[in-house]
C-alpha positions in Angstrom: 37.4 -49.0 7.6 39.4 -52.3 7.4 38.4 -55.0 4.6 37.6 -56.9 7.2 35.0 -54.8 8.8 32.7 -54.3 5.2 29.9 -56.3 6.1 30.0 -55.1 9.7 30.1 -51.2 8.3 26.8 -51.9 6.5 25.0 -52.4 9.2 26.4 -50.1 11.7 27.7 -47.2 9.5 31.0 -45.8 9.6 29.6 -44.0 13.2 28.9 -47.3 14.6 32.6 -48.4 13.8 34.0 -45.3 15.4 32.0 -45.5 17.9 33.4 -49.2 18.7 36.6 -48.2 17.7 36.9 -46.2 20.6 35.5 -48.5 23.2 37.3 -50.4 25.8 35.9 -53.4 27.9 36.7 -55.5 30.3 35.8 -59.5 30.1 36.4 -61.5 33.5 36.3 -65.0 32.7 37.4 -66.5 29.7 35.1 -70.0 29.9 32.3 -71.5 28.0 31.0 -68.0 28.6 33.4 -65.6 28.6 35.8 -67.0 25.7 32.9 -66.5 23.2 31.6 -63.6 24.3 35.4 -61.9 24.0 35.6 -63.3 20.6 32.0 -61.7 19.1 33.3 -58.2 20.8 36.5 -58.6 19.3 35.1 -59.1 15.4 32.7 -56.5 16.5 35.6 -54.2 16.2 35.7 -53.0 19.8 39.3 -51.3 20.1 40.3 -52.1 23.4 40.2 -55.5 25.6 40.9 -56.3 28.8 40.5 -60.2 29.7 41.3 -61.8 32.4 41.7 -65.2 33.9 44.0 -67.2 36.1 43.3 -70.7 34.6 44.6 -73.0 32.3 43.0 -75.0 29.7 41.6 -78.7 30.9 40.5 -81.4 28.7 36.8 -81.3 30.7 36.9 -77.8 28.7 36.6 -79.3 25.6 33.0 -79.9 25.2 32.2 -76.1 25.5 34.9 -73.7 25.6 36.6 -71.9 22.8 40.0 -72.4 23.6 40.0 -75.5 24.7 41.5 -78.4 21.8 43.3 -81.0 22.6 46.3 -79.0 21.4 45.8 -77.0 24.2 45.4 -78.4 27.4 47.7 -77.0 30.4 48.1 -74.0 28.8 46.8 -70.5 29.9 43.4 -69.4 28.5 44.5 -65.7 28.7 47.2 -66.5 26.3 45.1 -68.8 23.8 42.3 -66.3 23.4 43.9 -63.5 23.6 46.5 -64.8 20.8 43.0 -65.6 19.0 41.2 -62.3 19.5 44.8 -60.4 17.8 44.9 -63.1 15.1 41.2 -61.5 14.4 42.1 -57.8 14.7 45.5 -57.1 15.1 45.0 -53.5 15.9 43.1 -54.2 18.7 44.9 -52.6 21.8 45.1 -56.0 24.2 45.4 -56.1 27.7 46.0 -59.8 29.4 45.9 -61.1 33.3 46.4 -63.9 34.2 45.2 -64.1 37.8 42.3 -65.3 39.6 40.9 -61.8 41.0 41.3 -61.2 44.7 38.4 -58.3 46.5 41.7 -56.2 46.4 42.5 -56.9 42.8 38.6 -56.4 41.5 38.7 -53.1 43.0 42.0 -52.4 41.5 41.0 -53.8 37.9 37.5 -52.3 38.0 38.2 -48.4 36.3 36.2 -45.4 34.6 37.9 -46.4 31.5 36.1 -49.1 30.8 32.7 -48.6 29.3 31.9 -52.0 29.9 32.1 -54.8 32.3 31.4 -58.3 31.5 31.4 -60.8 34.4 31.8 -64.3 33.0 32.9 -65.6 36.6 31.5 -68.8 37.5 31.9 -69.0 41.4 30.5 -66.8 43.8 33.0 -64.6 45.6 35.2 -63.3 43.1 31.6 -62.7 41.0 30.5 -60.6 43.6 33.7 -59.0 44.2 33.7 -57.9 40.4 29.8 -56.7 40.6 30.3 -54.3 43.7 33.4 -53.2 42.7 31.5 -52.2 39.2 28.5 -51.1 41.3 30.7 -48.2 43.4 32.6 -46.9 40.4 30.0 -46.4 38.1 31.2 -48.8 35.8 28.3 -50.4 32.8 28.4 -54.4 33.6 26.4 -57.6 32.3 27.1 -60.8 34.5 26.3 -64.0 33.6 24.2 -66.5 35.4 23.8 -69.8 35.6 24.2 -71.9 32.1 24.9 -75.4 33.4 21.8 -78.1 33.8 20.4 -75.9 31.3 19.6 -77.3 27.5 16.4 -75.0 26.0 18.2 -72.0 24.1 14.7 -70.4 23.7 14.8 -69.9 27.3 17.7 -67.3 27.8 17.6 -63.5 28.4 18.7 -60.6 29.6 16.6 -58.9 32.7 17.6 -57.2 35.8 18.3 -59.7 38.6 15.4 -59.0 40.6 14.0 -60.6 37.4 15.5 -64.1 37.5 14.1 -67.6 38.1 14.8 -71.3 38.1 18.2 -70.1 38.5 20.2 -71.6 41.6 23.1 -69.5 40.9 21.2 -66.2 40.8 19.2 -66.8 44.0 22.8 -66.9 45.5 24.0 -64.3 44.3 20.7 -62.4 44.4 20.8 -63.1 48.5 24.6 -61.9 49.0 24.0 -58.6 47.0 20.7 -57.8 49.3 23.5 -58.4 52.1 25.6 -55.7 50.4 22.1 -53.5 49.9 22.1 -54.1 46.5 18.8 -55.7 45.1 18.5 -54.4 41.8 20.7 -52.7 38.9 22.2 -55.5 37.4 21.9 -56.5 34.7 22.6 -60.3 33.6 21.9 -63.2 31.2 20.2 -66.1 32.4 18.0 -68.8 31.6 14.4 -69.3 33.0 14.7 -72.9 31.8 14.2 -75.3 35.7 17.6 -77.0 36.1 18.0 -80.5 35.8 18.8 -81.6 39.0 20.1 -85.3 37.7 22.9 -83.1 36.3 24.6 -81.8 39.0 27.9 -83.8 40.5 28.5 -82.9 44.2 32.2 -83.3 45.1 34.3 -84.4 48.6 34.9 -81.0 48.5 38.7 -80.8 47.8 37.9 -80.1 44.1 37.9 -76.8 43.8 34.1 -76.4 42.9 32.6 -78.2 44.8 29.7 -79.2 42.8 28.9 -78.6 39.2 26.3 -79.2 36.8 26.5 -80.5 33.0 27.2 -78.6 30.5 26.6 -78.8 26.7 28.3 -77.3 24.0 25.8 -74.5 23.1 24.5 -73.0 25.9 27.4 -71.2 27.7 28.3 -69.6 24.2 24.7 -68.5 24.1 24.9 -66.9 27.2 28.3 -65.0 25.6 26.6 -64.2 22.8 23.6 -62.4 24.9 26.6 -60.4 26.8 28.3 -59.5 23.5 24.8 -58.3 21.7 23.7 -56.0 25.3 27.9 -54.5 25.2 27.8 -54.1 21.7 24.3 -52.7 21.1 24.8 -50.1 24.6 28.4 -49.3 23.2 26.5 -48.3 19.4 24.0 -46.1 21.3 27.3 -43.7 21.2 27.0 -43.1 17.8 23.1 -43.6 17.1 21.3 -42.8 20.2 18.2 -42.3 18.6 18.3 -45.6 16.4 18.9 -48.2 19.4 
């Protein structure tokens, strides 16, 4: 055990550390959602990371994101949190990509050797893209839904998304998996909180999402922190399955 890890060993025992140890996951998305939720893996002690992401960091980050600082705007997320996770454990075995994942890519990323999958993808293609290419190989993932308009913490869970409501973003994705015949399975985080519309900014169209809601600085690191306790608790089950 490192010094580092004592308060973590108390509570997990040196099986649950091992058992962590030896994981490897894969985070997609390193936003308000995905940045955290890399970051509570990471001082988890999970061994291996994968994180991927093909954008930079914008001042509009600022208000929720854990890379984003003044300091670094313009520069790649992949590198700032990945350069944060190694400053935390610097024996954890990192893997970073910067890209924004093709279908092609997604299937190519997507592996066996992963015991988890967390999708922290905020548009709709690539999110699907990462979900069935997870679905065919037989790969554990958590995807995130929906955290902007959103402001009641209380509200947030993780279900099955044949579960979700009040969520704009699942019913979309909910009605391209049924295309794909897949209806159920998934598991995700989401809040049952009802939007509020006056929040959402529709664009010309040239931006390259185009609409968004707002955002504050606590829910899309809740919805990390939901991904981080399912991965972490599922990848403990390893070493305690009757205890979890």
């Amino acid at each position: 055990m490192e010094k580092w890890q004592e308060r973590t060993a108390l509570l997990f025992k040196e099986k649950g550390l091992e058992a962590l140890k030896n994981s490897n996951v894969l985070v997609v998305g390193l936003g308000g959602v995905g940045s955290f939720a890399a970051e509570f893996i990471a001082r988890a002690g999970v061994g291996k990371m994968t994180i991927v992401d093909g954008d930079v960091v914008d001042i509009t980050n600022i208000n929720r994101q854990l890379p984003a600082l003044h300091s670094t705007v313009g520069l790649d997320k992949v590198h700032v949190v990945g350069d944060r996770l190694m400053d935390i454990n610097p024996q954890l075995e990192l893997t970073r990509v910067k890209e924004f994942l093709s279908p092609e890519r997604a299937f190519e990323l997507v592996d066996p050797k992963f015991d988890f999958v967390l999708d922290c993808i905020d548009s709709v293609t690539p999110k699907l893209n990462l979900i069935k290419a997870a679905k065919r190989k037989k790969v554990k993932l958590i995807s995130s839904m929906g955290a902007g308009g959103k402001m009641e913490a209380a509200k947030v869970k993780v279900a099955d998304i044949s579960q979700t409501k009040n969520c704009f973003f699942a019913k979309v994705i909910k009605k391209r998996l049924r295309e794909m015949k897949i209806d159920k399975g998934i598991k995700v985080v989401f809040s049952s909180e009802i939007q509020d519309a006056s929040s959402l900014k529709t664009t010309d169209g040239s931006n390259f999402k185009k609409s968004f809601y707002g955002t504050n600085s606590y829910m899309p690191g809740l919805f990390g922190l939901y991904a981080a306790e399912y991965v972490i608790r599922k990848l403990l089950e390893k070493a305690a399955p009757s205890e979890n």
